[in-house]
C-alpha positions in Angstrom: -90.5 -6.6 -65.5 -90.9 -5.1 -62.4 -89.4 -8.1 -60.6 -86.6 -8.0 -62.8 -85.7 -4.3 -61.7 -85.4 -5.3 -58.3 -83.2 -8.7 -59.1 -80.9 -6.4 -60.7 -81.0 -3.7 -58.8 -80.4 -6.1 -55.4 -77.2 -7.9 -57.0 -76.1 -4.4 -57.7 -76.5 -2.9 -54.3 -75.0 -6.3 -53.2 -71.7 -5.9 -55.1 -71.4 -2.2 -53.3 -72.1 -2.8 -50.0 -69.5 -5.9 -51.0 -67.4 -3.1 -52.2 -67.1 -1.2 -48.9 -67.1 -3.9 -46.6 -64.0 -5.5 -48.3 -61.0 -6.2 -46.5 -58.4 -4.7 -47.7 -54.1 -5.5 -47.4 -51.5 -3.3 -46.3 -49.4 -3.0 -49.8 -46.3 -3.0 -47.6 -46.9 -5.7 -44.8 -49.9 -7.6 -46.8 -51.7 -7.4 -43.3 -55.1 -7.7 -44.0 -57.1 -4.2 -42.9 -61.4 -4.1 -42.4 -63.3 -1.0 -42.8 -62.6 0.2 -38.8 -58.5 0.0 -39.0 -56.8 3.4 -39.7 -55.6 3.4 -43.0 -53.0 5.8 -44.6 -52.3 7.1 -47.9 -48.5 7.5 -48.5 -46.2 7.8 -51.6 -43.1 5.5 -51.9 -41.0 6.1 -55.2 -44.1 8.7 -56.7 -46.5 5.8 -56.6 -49.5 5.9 -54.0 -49.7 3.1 -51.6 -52.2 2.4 -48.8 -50.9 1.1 -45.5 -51.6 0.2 -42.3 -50.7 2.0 -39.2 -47.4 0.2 -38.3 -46.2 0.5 -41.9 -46.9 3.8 -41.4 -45.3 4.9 -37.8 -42.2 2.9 -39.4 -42.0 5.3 -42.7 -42.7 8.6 -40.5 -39.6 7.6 -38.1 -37.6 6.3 -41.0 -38.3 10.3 -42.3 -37.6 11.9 -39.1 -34.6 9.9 -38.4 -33.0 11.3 -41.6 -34.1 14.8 -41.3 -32.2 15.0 -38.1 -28.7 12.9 -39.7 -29.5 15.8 -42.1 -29.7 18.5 -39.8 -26.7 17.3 -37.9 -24.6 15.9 -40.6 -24.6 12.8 -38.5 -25.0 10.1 -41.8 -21.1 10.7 -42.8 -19.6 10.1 -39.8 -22.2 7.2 -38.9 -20.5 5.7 -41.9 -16.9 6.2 -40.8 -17.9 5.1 -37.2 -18.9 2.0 -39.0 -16.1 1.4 -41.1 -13.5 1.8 -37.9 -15.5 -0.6 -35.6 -15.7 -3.5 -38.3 -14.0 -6.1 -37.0 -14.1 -8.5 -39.3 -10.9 -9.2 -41.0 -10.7 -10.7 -44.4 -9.9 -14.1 -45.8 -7.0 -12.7 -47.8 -5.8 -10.4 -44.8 -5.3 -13.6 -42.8 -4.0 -16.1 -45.3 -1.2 -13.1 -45.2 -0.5 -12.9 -41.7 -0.6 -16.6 -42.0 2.2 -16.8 -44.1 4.4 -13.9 -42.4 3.7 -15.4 -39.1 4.6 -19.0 -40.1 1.7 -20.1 -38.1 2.9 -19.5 -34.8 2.0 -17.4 -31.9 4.4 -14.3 -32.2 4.9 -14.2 -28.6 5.8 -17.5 -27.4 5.7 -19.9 -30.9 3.1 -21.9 -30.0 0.9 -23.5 -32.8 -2.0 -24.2 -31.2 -5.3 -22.7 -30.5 -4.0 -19.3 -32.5 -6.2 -16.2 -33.1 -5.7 -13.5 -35.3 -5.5 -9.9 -32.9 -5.4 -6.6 -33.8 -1.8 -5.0 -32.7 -3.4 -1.9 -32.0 -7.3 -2.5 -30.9 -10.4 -1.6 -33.4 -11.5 -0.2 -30.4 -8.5 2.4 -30.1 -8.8 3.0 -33.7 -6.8 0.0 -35.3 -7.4 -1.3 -38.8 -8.0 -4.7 -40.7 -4.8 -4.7 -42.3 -1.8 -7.2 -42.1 -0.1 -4.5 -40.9 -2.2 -4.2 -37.5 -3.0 -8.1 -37.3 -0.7 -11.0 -35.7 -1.3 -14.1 -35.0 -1.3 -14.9 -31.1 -2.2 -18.4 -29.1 -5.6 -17.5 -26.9 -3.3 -17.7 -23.4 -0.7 -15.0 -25.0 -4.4 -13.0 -26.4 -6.0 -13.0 -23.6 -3.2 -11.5 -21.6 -2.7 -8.6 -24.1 -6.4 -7.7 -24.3 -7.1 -4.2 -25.8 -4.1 -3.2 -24.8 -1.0 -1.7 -27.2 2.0 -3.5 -27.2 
């Protein structure tokens, strides 16, 4: 009987020291962590998560970059400064100026190796609108650059 006590008491004390030695994941990264990494207790969404400490510097400068957009109002204008720099110009834009244009440079009525360009620049606050687009060849491009014309 005695023996038996000590079997069970052995698989037991096993399963624990088991229990603490285990290696545990990051639940962000899934980077496995052992019992001498730094591990941190954070809550994402109300639920508690446990995570290494890269998951963790990341999340403390993700919350300290938006307290100070916050405290500077910086995250509306960050999204207007985004919205005026987008170059990208879209497919129905320039099946437009296509057609206006006739496929030809506007300059000198050239049909080859055109390029949609912004009449007034992005950079100088132009949009993505037919408006503000023309087709050009690259030599007659490349001689306006950003300028107005």
């Amino acid at each position: 009987m005695e023996v038996l006590f000590i079997v069970v008491f052995l698989i037991v004390l096993s399963a624990i020291i088991q229990e603490i030695n285990k290696h545990r994941r990051c639940q962000i990264c899934e980077m496995r962590m052992n019992s001498r990494s730094k591990q941190y207790s954070v809550r994402i969404k109300g639920r508690k998560k446990i995570v290494c400490s890269k998951c963790n510097n990341r999340i403390v400068s993700q919350i300290h970059k938006e307290k100070f957009n916050e405290y500077f109002n910086l995250k509306s204008e960050s999204r207007n400064n985004e919205n005026q720099n987008n170059r990208h110009i879209s497919t129905t834009t320039k099946n437009a100026v296509w057609k206006r244009d006739q496929g030809e440079c506007v300059q000198c009525g050239s049909n080859e190796k055109l390029e949609f360009d912004h009449i007034i620049p992005v950079s100088k606050g132009g949009s993505n609108t037919a408006r503000n687009i023309q087709l050009l060849c690259e030599n007659c491009n490349r001689k306006k650059n950003n300028k107005i014309q």
